[in-house]
MISELUM-991837 format. One line per 5 residues: number of its first residue (from 1); their letters; for each residue y negated, z negated, x negated of N, C-alpha, C, O, CB. Coordinates in nm, 2 decimals. Each point is the difference from the previous one (the first is absolute). Glycine has a CB too. Example, Ala and Ser with C-alpha at 12.3 -4.5 7.8 and 13.67 -1.06 7.14 Angstrom:
# MISELUM-991837
1> AS> 0.57,-0.78,-1.32,-0.12,0.00,0.09,-0.12,0.00,-0.09,0.00,-0.07,-0.10,0.12,-0.05,0.29; -0.23,0.19,-0.15,-0.11,0.00,-0.09,-0.11,-0.08,0.08,-0.11,-0.01,-0.05,0.17,0.23,-0.07
//
This chain:
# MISELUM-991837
1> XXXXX> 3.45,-6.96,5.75,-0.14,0.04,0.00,-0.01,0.15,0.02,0.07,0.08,-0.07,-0.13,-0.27,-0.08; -0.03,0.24,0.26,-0.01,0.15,0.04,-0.10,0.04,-0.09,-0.09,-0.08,-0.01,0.15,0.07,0.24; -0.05,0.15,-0.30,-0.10,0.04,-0.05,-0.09,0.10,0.08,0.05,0.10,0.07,0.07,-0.16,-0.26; -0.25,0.03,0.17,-0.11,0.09,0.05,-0.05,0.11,-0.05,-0.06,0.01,-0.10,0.02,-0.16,0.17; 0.07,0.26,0.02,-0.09,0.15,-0.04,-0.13,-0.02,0.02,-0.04,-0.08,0.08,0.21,0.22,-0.01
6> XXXXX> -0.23,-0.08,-0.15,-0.17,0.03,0.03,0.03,0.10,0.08,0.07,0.10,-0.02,-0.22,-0.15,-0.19; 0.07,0.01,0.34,0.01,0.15,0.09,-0.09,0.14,-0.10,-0.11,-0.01,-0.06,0.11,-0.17,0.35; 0.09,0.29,-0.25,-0.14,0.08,-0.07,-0.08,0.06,0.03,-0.01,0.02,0.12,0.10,0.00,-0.20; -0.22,0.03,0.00,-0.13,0.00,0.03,-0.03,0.10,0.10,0.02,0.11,-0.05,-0.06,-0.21,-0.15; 0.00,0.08,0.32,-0.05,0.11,0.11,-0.01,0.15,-0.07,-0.03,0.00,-0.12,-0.13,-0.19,0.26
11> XXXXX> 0.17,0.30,-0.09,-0.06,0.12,-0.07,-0.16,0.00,-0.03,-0.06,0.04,-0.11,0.26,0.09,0.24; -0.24,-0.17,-0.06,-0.19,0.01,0.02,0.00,-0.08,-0.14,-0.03,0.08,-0.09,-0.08,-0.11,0.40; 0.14,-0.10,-0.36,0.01,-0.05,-0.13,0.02,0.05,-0.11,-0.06,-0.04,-0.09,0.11,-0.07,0.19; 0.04,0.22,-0.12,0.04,0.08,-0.09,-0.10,0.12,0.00,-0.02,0.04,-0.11,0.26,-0.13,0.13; -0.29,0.15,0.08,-0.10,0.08,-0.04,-0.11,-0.02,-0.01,-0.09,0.08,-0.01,0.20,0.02,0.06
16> XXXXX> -0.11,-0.27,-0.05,-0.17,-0.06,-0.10,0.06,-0.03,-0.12,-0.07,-0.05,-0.08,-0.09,-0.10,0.25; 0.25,0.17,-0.19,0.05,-0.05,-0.11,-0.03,0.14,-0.13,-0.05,-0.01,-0.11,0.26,-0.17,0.27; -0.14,0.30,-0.07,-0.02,0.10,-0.05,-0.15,0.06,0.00,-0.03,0.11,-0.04,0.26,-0.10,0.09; -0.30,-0.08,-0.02,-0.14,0.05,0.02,-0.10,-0.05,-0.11,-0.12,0.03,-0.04,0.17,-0.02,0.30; 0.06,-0.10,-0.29,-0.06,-0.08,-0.15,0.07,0.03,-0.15,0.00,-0.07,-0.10,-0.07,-0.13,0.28
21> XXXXX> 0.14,0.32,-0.15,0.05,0.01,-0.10,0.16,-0.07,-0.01,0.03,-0.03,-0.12,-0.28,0.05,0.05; 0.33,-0.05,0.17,0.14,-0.06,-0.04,0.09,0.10,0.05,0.01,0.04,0.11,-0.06,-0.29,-0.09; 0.15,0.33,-0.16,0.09,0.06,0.01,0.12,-0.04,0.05,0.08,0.08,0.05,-0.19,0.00,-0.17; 0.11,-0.22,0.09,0.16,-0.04,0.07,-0.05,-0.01,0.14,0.10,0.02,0.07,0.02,-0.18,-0.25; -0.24,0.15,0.27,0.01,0.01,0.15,-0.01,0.12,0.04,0.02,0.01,0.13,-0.09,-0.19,-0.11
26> XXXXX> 0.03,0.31,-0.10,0.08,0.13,0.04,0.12,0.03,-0.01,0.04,0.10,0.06,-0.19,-0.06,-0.10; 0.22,-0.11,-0.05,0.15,-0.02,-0.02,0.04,-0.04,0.15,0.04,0.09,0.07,-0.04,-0.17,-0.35; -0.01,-0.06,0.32,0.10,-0.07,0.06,-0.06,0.13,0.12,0.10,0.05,0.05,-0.04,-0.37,-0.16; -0.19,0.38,0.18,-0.02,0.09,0.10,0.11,0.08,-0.02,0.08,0.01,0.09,-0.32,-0.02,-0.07; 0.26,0.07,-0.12,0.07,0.12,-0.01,0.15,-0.06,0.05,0.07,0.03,0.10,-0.23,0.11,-0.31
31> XXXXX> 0.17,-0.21,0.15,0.15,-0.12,0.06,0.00,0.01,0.14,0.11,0.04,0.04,-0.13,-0.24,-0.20; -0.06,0.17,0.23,-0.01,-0.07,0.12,0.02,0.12,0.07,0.10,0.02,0.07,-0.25,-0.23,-0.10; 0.02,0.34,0.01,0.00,0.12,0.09,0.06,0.12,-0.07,0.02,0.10,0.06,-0.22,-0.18,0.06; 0.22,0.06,-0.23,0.01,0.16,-0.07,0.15,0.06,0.12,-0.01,0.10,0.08,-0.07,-0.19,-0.43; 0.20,0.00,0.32,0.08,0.07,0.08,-0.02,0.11,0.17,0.05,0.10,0.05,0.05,-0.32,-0.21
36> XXXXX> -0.19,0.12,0.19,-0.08,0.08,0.17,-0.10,0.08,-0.05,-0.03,0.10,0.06,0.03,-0.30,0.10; -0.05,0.17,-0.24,-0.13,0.18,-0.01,0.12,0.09,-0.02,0.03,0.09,0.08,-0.30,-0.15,-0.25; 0.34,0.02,0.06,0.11,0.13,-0.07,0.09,0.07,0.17,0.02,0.12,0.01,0.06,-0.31,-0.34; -0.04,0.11,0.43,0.08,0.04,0.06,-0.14,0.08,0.16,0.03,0.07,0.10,0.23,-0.28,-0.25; -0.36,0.17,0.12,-0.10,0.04,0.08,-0.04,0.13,-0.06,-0.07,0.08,0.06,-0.01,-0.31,0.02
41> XXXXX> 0.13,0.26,-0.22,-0.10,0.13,-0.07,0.10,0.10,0.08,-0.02,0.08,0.08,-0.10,-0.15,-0.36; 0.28,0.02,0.20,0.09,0.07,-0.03,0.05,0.06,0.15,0.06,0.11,0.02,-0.02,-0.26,-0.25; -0.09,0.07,0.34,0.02,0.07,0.17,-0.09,0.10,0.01,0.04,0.11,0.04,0.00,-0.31,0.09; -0.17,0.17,-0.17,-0.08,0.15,0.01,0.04,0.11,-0.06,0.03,0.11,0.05,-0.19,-0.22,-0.05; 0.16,0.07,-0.15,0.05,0.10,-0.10,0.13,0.07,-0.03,0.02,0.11,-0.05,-0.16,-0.22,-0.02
46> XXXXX> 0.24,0.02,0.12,0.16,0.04,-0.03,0.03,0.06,-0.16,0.06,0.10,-0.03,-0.03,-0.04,0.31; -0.11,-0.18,-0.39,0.07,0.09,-0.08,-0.08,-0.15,-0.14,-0.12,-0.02,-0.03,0.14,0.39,0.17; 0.10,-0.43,-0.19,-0.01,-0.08,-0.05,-0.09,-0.03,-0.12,-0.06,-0.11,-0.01,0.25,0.13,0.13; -0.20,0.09,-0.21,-0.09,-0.03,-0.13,-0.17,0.04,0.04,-0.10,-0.02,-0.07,0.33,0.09,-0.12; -0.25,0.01,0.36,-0.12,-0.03,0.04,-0.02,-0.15,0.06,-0.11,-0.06,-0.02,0.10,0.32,0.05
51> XXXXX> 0.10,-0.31,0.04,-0.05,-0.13,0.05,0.03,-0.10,-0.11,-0.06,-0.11,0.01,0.09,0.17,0.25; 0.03,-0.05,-0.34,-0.06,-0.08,-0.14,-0.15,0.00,-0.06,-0.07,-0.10,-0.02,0.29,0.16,-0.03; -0.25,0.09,0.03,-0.13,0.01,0.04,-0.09,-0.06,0.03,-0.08,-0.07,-0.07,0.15,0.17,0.11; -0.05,-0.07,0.11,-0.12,-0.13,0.09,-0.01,-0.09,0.00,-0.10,-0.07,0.03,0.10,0.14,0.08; 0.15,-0.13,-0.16,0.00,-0.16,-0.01,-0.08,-0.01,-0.16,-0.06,-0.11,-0.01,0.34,0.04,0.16
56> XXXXX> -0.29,0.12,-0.21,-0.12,0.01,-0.14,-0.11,0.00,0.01,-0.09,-0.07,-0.05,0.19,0.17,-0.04; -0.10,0.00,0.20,-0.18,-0.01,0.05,-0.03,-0.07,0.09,-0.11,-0.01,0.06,0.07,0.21,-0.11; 0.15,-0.26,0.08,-0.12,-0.11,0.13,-0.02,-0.15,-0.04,-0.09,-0.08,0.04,0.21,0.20,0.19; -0.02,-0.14,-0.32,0.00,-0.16,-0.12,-0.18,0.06,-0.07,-0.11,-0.03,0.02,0.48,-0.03,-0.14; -0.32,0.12,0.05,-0.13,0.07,-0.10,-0.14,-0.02,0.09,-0.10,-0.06,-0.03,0.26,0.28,-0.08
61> XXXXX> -0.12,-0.14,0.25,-0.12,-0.01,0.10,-0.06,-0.13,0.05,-0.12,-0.02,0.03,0.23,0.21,0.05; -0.02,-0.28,-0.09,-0.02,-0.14,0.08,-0.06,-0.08,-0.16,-0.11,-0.04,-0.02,0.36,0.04,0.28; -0.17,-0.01,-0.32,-0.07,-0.02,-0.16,-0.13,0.04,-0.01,-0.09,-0.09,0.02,0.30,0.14,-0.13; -0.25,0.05,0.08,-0.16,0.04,0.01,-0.05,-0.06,0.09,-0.11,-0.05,-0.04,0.12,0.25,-0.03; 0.01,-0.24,0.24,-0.10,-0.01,0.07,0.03,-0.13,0.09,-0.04,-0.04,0.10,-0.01,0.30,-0.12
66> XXXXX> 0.17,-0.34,-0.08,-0.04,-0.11,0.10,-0.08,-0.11,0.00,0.02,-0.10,0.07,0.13,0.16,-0.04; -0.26,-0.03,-0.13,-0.13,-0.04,0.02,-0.07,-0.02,0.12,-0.04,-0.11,0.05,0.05,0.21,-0.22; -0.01,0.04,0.24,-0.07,0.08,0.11,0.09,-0.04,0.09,-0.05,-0.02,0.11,-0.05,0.23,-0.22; 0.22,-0.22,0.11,0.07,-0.08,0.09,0.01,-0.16,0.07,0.03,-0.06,0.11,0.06,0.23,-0.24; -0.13,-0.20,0.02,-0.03,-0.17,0.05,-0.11,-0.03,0.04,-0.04,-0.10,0.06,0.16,0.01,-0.20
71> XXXXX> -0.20,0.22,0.11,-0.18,-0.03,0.06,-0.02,0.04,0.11,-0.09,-0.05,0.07,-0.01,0.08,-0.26; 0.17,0.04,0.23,-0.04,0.12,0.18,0.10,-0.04,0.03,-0.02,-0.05,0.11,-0.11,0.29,-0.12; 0.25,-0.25,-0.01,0.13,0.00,0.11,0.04,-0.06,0.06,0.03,-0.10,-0.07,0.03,0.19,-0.01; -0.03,-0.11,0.22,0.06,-0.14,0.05,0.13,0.03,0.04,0.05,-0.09,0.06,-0.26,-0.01,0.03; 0.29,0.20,-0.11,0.11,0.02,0.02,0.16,0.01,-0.06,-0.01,0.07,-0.11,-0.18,-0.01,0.21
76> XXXXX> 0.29,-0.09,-0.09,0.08,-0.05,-0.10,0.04,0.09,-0.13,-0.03,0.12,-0.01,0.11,-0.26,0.21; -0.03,0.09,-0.27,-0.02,0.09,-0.16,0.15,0.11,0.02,0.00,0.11,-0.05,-0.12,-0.36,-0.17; 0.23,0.19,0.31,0.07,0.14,0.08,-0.03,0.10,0.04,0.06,0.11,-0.04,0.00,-0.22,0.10; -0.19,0.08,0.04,-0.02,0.10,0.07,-0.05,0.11,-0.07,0.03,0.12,0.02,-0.06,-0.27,0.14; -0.07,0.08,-0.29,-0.09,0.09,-0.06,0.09,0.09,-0.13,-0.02,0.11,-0.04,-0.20,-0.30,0.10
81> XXXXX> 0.33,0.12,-0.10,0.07,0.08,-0.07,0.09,0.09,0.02,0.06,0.08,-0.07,-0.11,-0.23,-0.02; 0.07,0.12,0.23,0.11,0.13,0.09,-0.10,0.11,0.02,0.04,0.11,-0.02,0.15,-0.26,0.18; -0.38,0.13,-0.11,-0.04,0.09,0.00,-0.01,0.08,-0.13,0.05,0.11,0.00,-0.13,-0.22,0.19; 0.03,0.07,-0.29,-0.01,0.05,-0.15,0.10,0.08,-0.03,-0.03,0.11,-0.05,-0.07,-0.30,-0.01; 0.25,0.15,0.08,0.11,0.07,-0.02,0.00,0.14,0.10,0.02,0.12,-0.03,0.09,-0.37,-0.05
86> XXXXX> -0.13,0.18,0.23,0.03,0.14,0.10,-0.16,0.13,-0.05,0.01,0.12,0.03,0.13,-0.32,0.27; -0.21,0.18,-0.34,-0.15,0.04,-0.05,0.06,0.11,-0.12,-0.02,0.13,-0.01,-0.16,-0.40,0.06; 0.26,0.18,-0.17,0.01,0.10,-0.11,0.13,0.05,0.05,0.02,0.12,-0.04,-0.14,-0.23,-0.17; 0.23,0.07,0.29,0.08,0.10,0.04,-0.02,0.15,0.03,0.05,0.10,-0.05,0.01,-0.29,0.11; -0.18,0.19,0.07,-0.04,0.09,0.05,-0.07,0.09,-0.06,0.01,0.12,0.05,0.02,-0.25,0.08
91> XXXXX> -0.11,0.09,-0.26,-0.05,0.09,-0.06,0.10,0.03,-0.06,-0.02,0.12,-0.01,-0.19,-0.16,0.01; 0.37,0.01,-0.10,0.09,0.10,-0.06,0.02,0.10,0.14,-0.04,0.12,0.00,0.19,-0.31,-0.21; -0.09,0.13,0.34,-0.02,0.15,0.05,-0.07,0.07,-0.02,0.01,0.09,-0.08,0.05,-0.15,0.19; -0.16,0.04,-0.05,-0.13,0.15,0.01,0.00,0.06,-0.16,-0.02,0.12,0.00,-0.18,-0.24,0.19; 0.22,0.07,-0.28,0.01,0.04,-0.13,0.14,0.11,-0.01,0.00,0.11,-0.05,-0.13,-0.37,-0.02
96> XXXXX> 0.24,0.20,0.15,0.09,0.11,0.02,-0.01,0.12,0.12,0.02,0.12,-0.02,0.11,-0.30,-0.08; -0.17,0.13,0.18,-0.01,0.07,0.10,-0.09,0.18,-0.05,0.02,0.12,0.01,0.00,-0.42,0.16; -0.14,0.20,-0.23,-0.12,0.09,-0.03,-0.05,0.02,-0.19,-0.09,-0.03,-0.08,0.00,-0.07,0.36; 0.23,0.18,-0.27,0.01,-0.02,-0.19,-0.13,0.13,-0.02,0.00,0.10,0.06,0.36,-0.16,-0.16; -0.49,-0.01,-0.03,-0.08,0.08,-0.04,-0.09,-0.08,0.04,-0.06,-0.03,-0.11,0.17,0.25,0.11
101> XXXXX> -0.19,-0.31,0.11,-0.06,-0.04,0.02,-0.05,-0.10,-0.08,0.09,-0.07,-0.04,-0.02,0.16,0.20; -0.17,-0.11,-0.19,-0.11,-0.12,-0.06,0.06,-0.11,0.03,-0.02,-0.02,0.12,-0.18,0.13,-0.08; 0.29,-0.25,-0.11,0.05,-0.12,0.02,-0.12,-0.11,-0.10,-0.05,0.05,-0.10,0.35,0.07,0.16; -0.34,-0.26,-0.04,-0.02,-0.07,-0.06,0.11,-0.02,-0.14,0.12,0.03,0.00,-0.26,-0.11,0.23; 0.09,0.03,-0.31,0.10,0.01,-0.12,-0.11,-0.15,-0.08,-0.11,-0.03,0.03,0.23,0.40,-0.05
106> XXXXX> -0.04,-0.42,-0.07,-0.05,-0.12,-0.08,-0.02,0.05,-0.13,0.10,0.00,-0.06,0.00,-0.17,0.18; -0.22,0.21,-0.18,0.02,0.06,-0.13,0.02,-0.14,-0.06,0.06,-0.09,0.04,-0.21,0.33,-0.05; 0.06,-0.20,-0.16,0.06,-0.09,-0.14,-0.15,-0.13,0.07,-0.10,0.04,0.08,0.22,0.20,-0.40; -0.10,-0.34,0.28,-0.05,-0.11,0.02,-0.01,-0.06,0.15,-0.09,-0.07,0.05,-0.02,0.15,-0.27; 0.23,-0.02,0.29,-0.02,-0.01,0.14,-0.11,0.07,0.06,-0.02,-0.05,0.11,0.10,-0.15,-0.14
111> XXXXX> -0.16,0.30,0.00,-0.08,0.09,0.09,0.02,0.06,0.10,0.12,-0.03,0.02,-0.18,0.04,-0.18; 0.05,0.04,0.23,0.09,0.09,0.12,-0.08,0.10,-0.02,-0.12,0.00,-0.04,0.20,-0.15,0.23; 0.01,0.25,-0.17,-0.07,0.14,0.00,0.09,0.13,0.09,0.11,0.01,0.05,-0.21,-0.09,-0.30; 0.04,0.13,0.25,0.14,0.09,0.06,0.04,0.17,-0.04,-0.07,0.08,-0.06,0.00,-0.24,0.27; 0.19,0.18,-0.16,0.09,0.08,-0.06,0.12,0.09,0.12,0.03,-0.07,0.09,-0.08,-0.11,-0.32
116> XX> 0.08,0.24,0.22,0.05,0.08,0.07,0.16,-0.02,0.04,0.08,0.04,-0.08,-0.28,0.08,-0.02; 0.24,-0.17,0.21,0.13,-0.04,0.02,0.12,0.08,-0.06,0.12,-0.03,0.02,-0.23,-0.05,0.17
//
């Protein structure tokens, strides 16, 4: 007798999942993509505990908004999280590039405010 896998659930699934509140389908995302954002930050950045980083803020990112994701987007949950990732990459550059400058920052209760690179 062969046993059967449940195939697993599409990405687009997991971020209705997460849109309702399920941490294990931000889990298994991070499973699925974390290793490719991390190696997509870490090409921009060249420097490991920043593209750890981004891989924080783009789970975090996609967590808050994939609400907003399953309502407007028709495009795959890949695409959108390599952008998210190449997005906060770019701003640790400019943040190095242009130390002193005004950066978004997350204060206490998740607020954003900003502060000076």
């Amino acid at each position: 007798m062969t046993k059967h896998k449940t195939p697993p659930a599409p990405d687009r699934s997991l971020v209705k999942g997460m849109a309702n509140g399920d941490a294990e389908a931000l889990r298994e995302l991070v499973r699925r993509h974390g290793a490719t954002v991390y190696a997509l930050a870490y090409g921009i950045l060249v420097d490991g505990d920043d593209a750890e980083g981004v891989v924080g803020e783009t789970f975090d990112y996609a967590w808050r908004m994939a609400a907003r994701f399953i309502e407007r987007a028709s495009g795959s949950v890949f695409a959108w999280l390599t952008e998210i990732a190449r997005s906060r990459a770019r701003g640790v550059l400019l943040a190095r590039e242009w130390p002193g400058r005004l950066v978004p920052v997350r204060g206490r209760a998740g607020q954003r405010t900003m502060e000076v690179a």
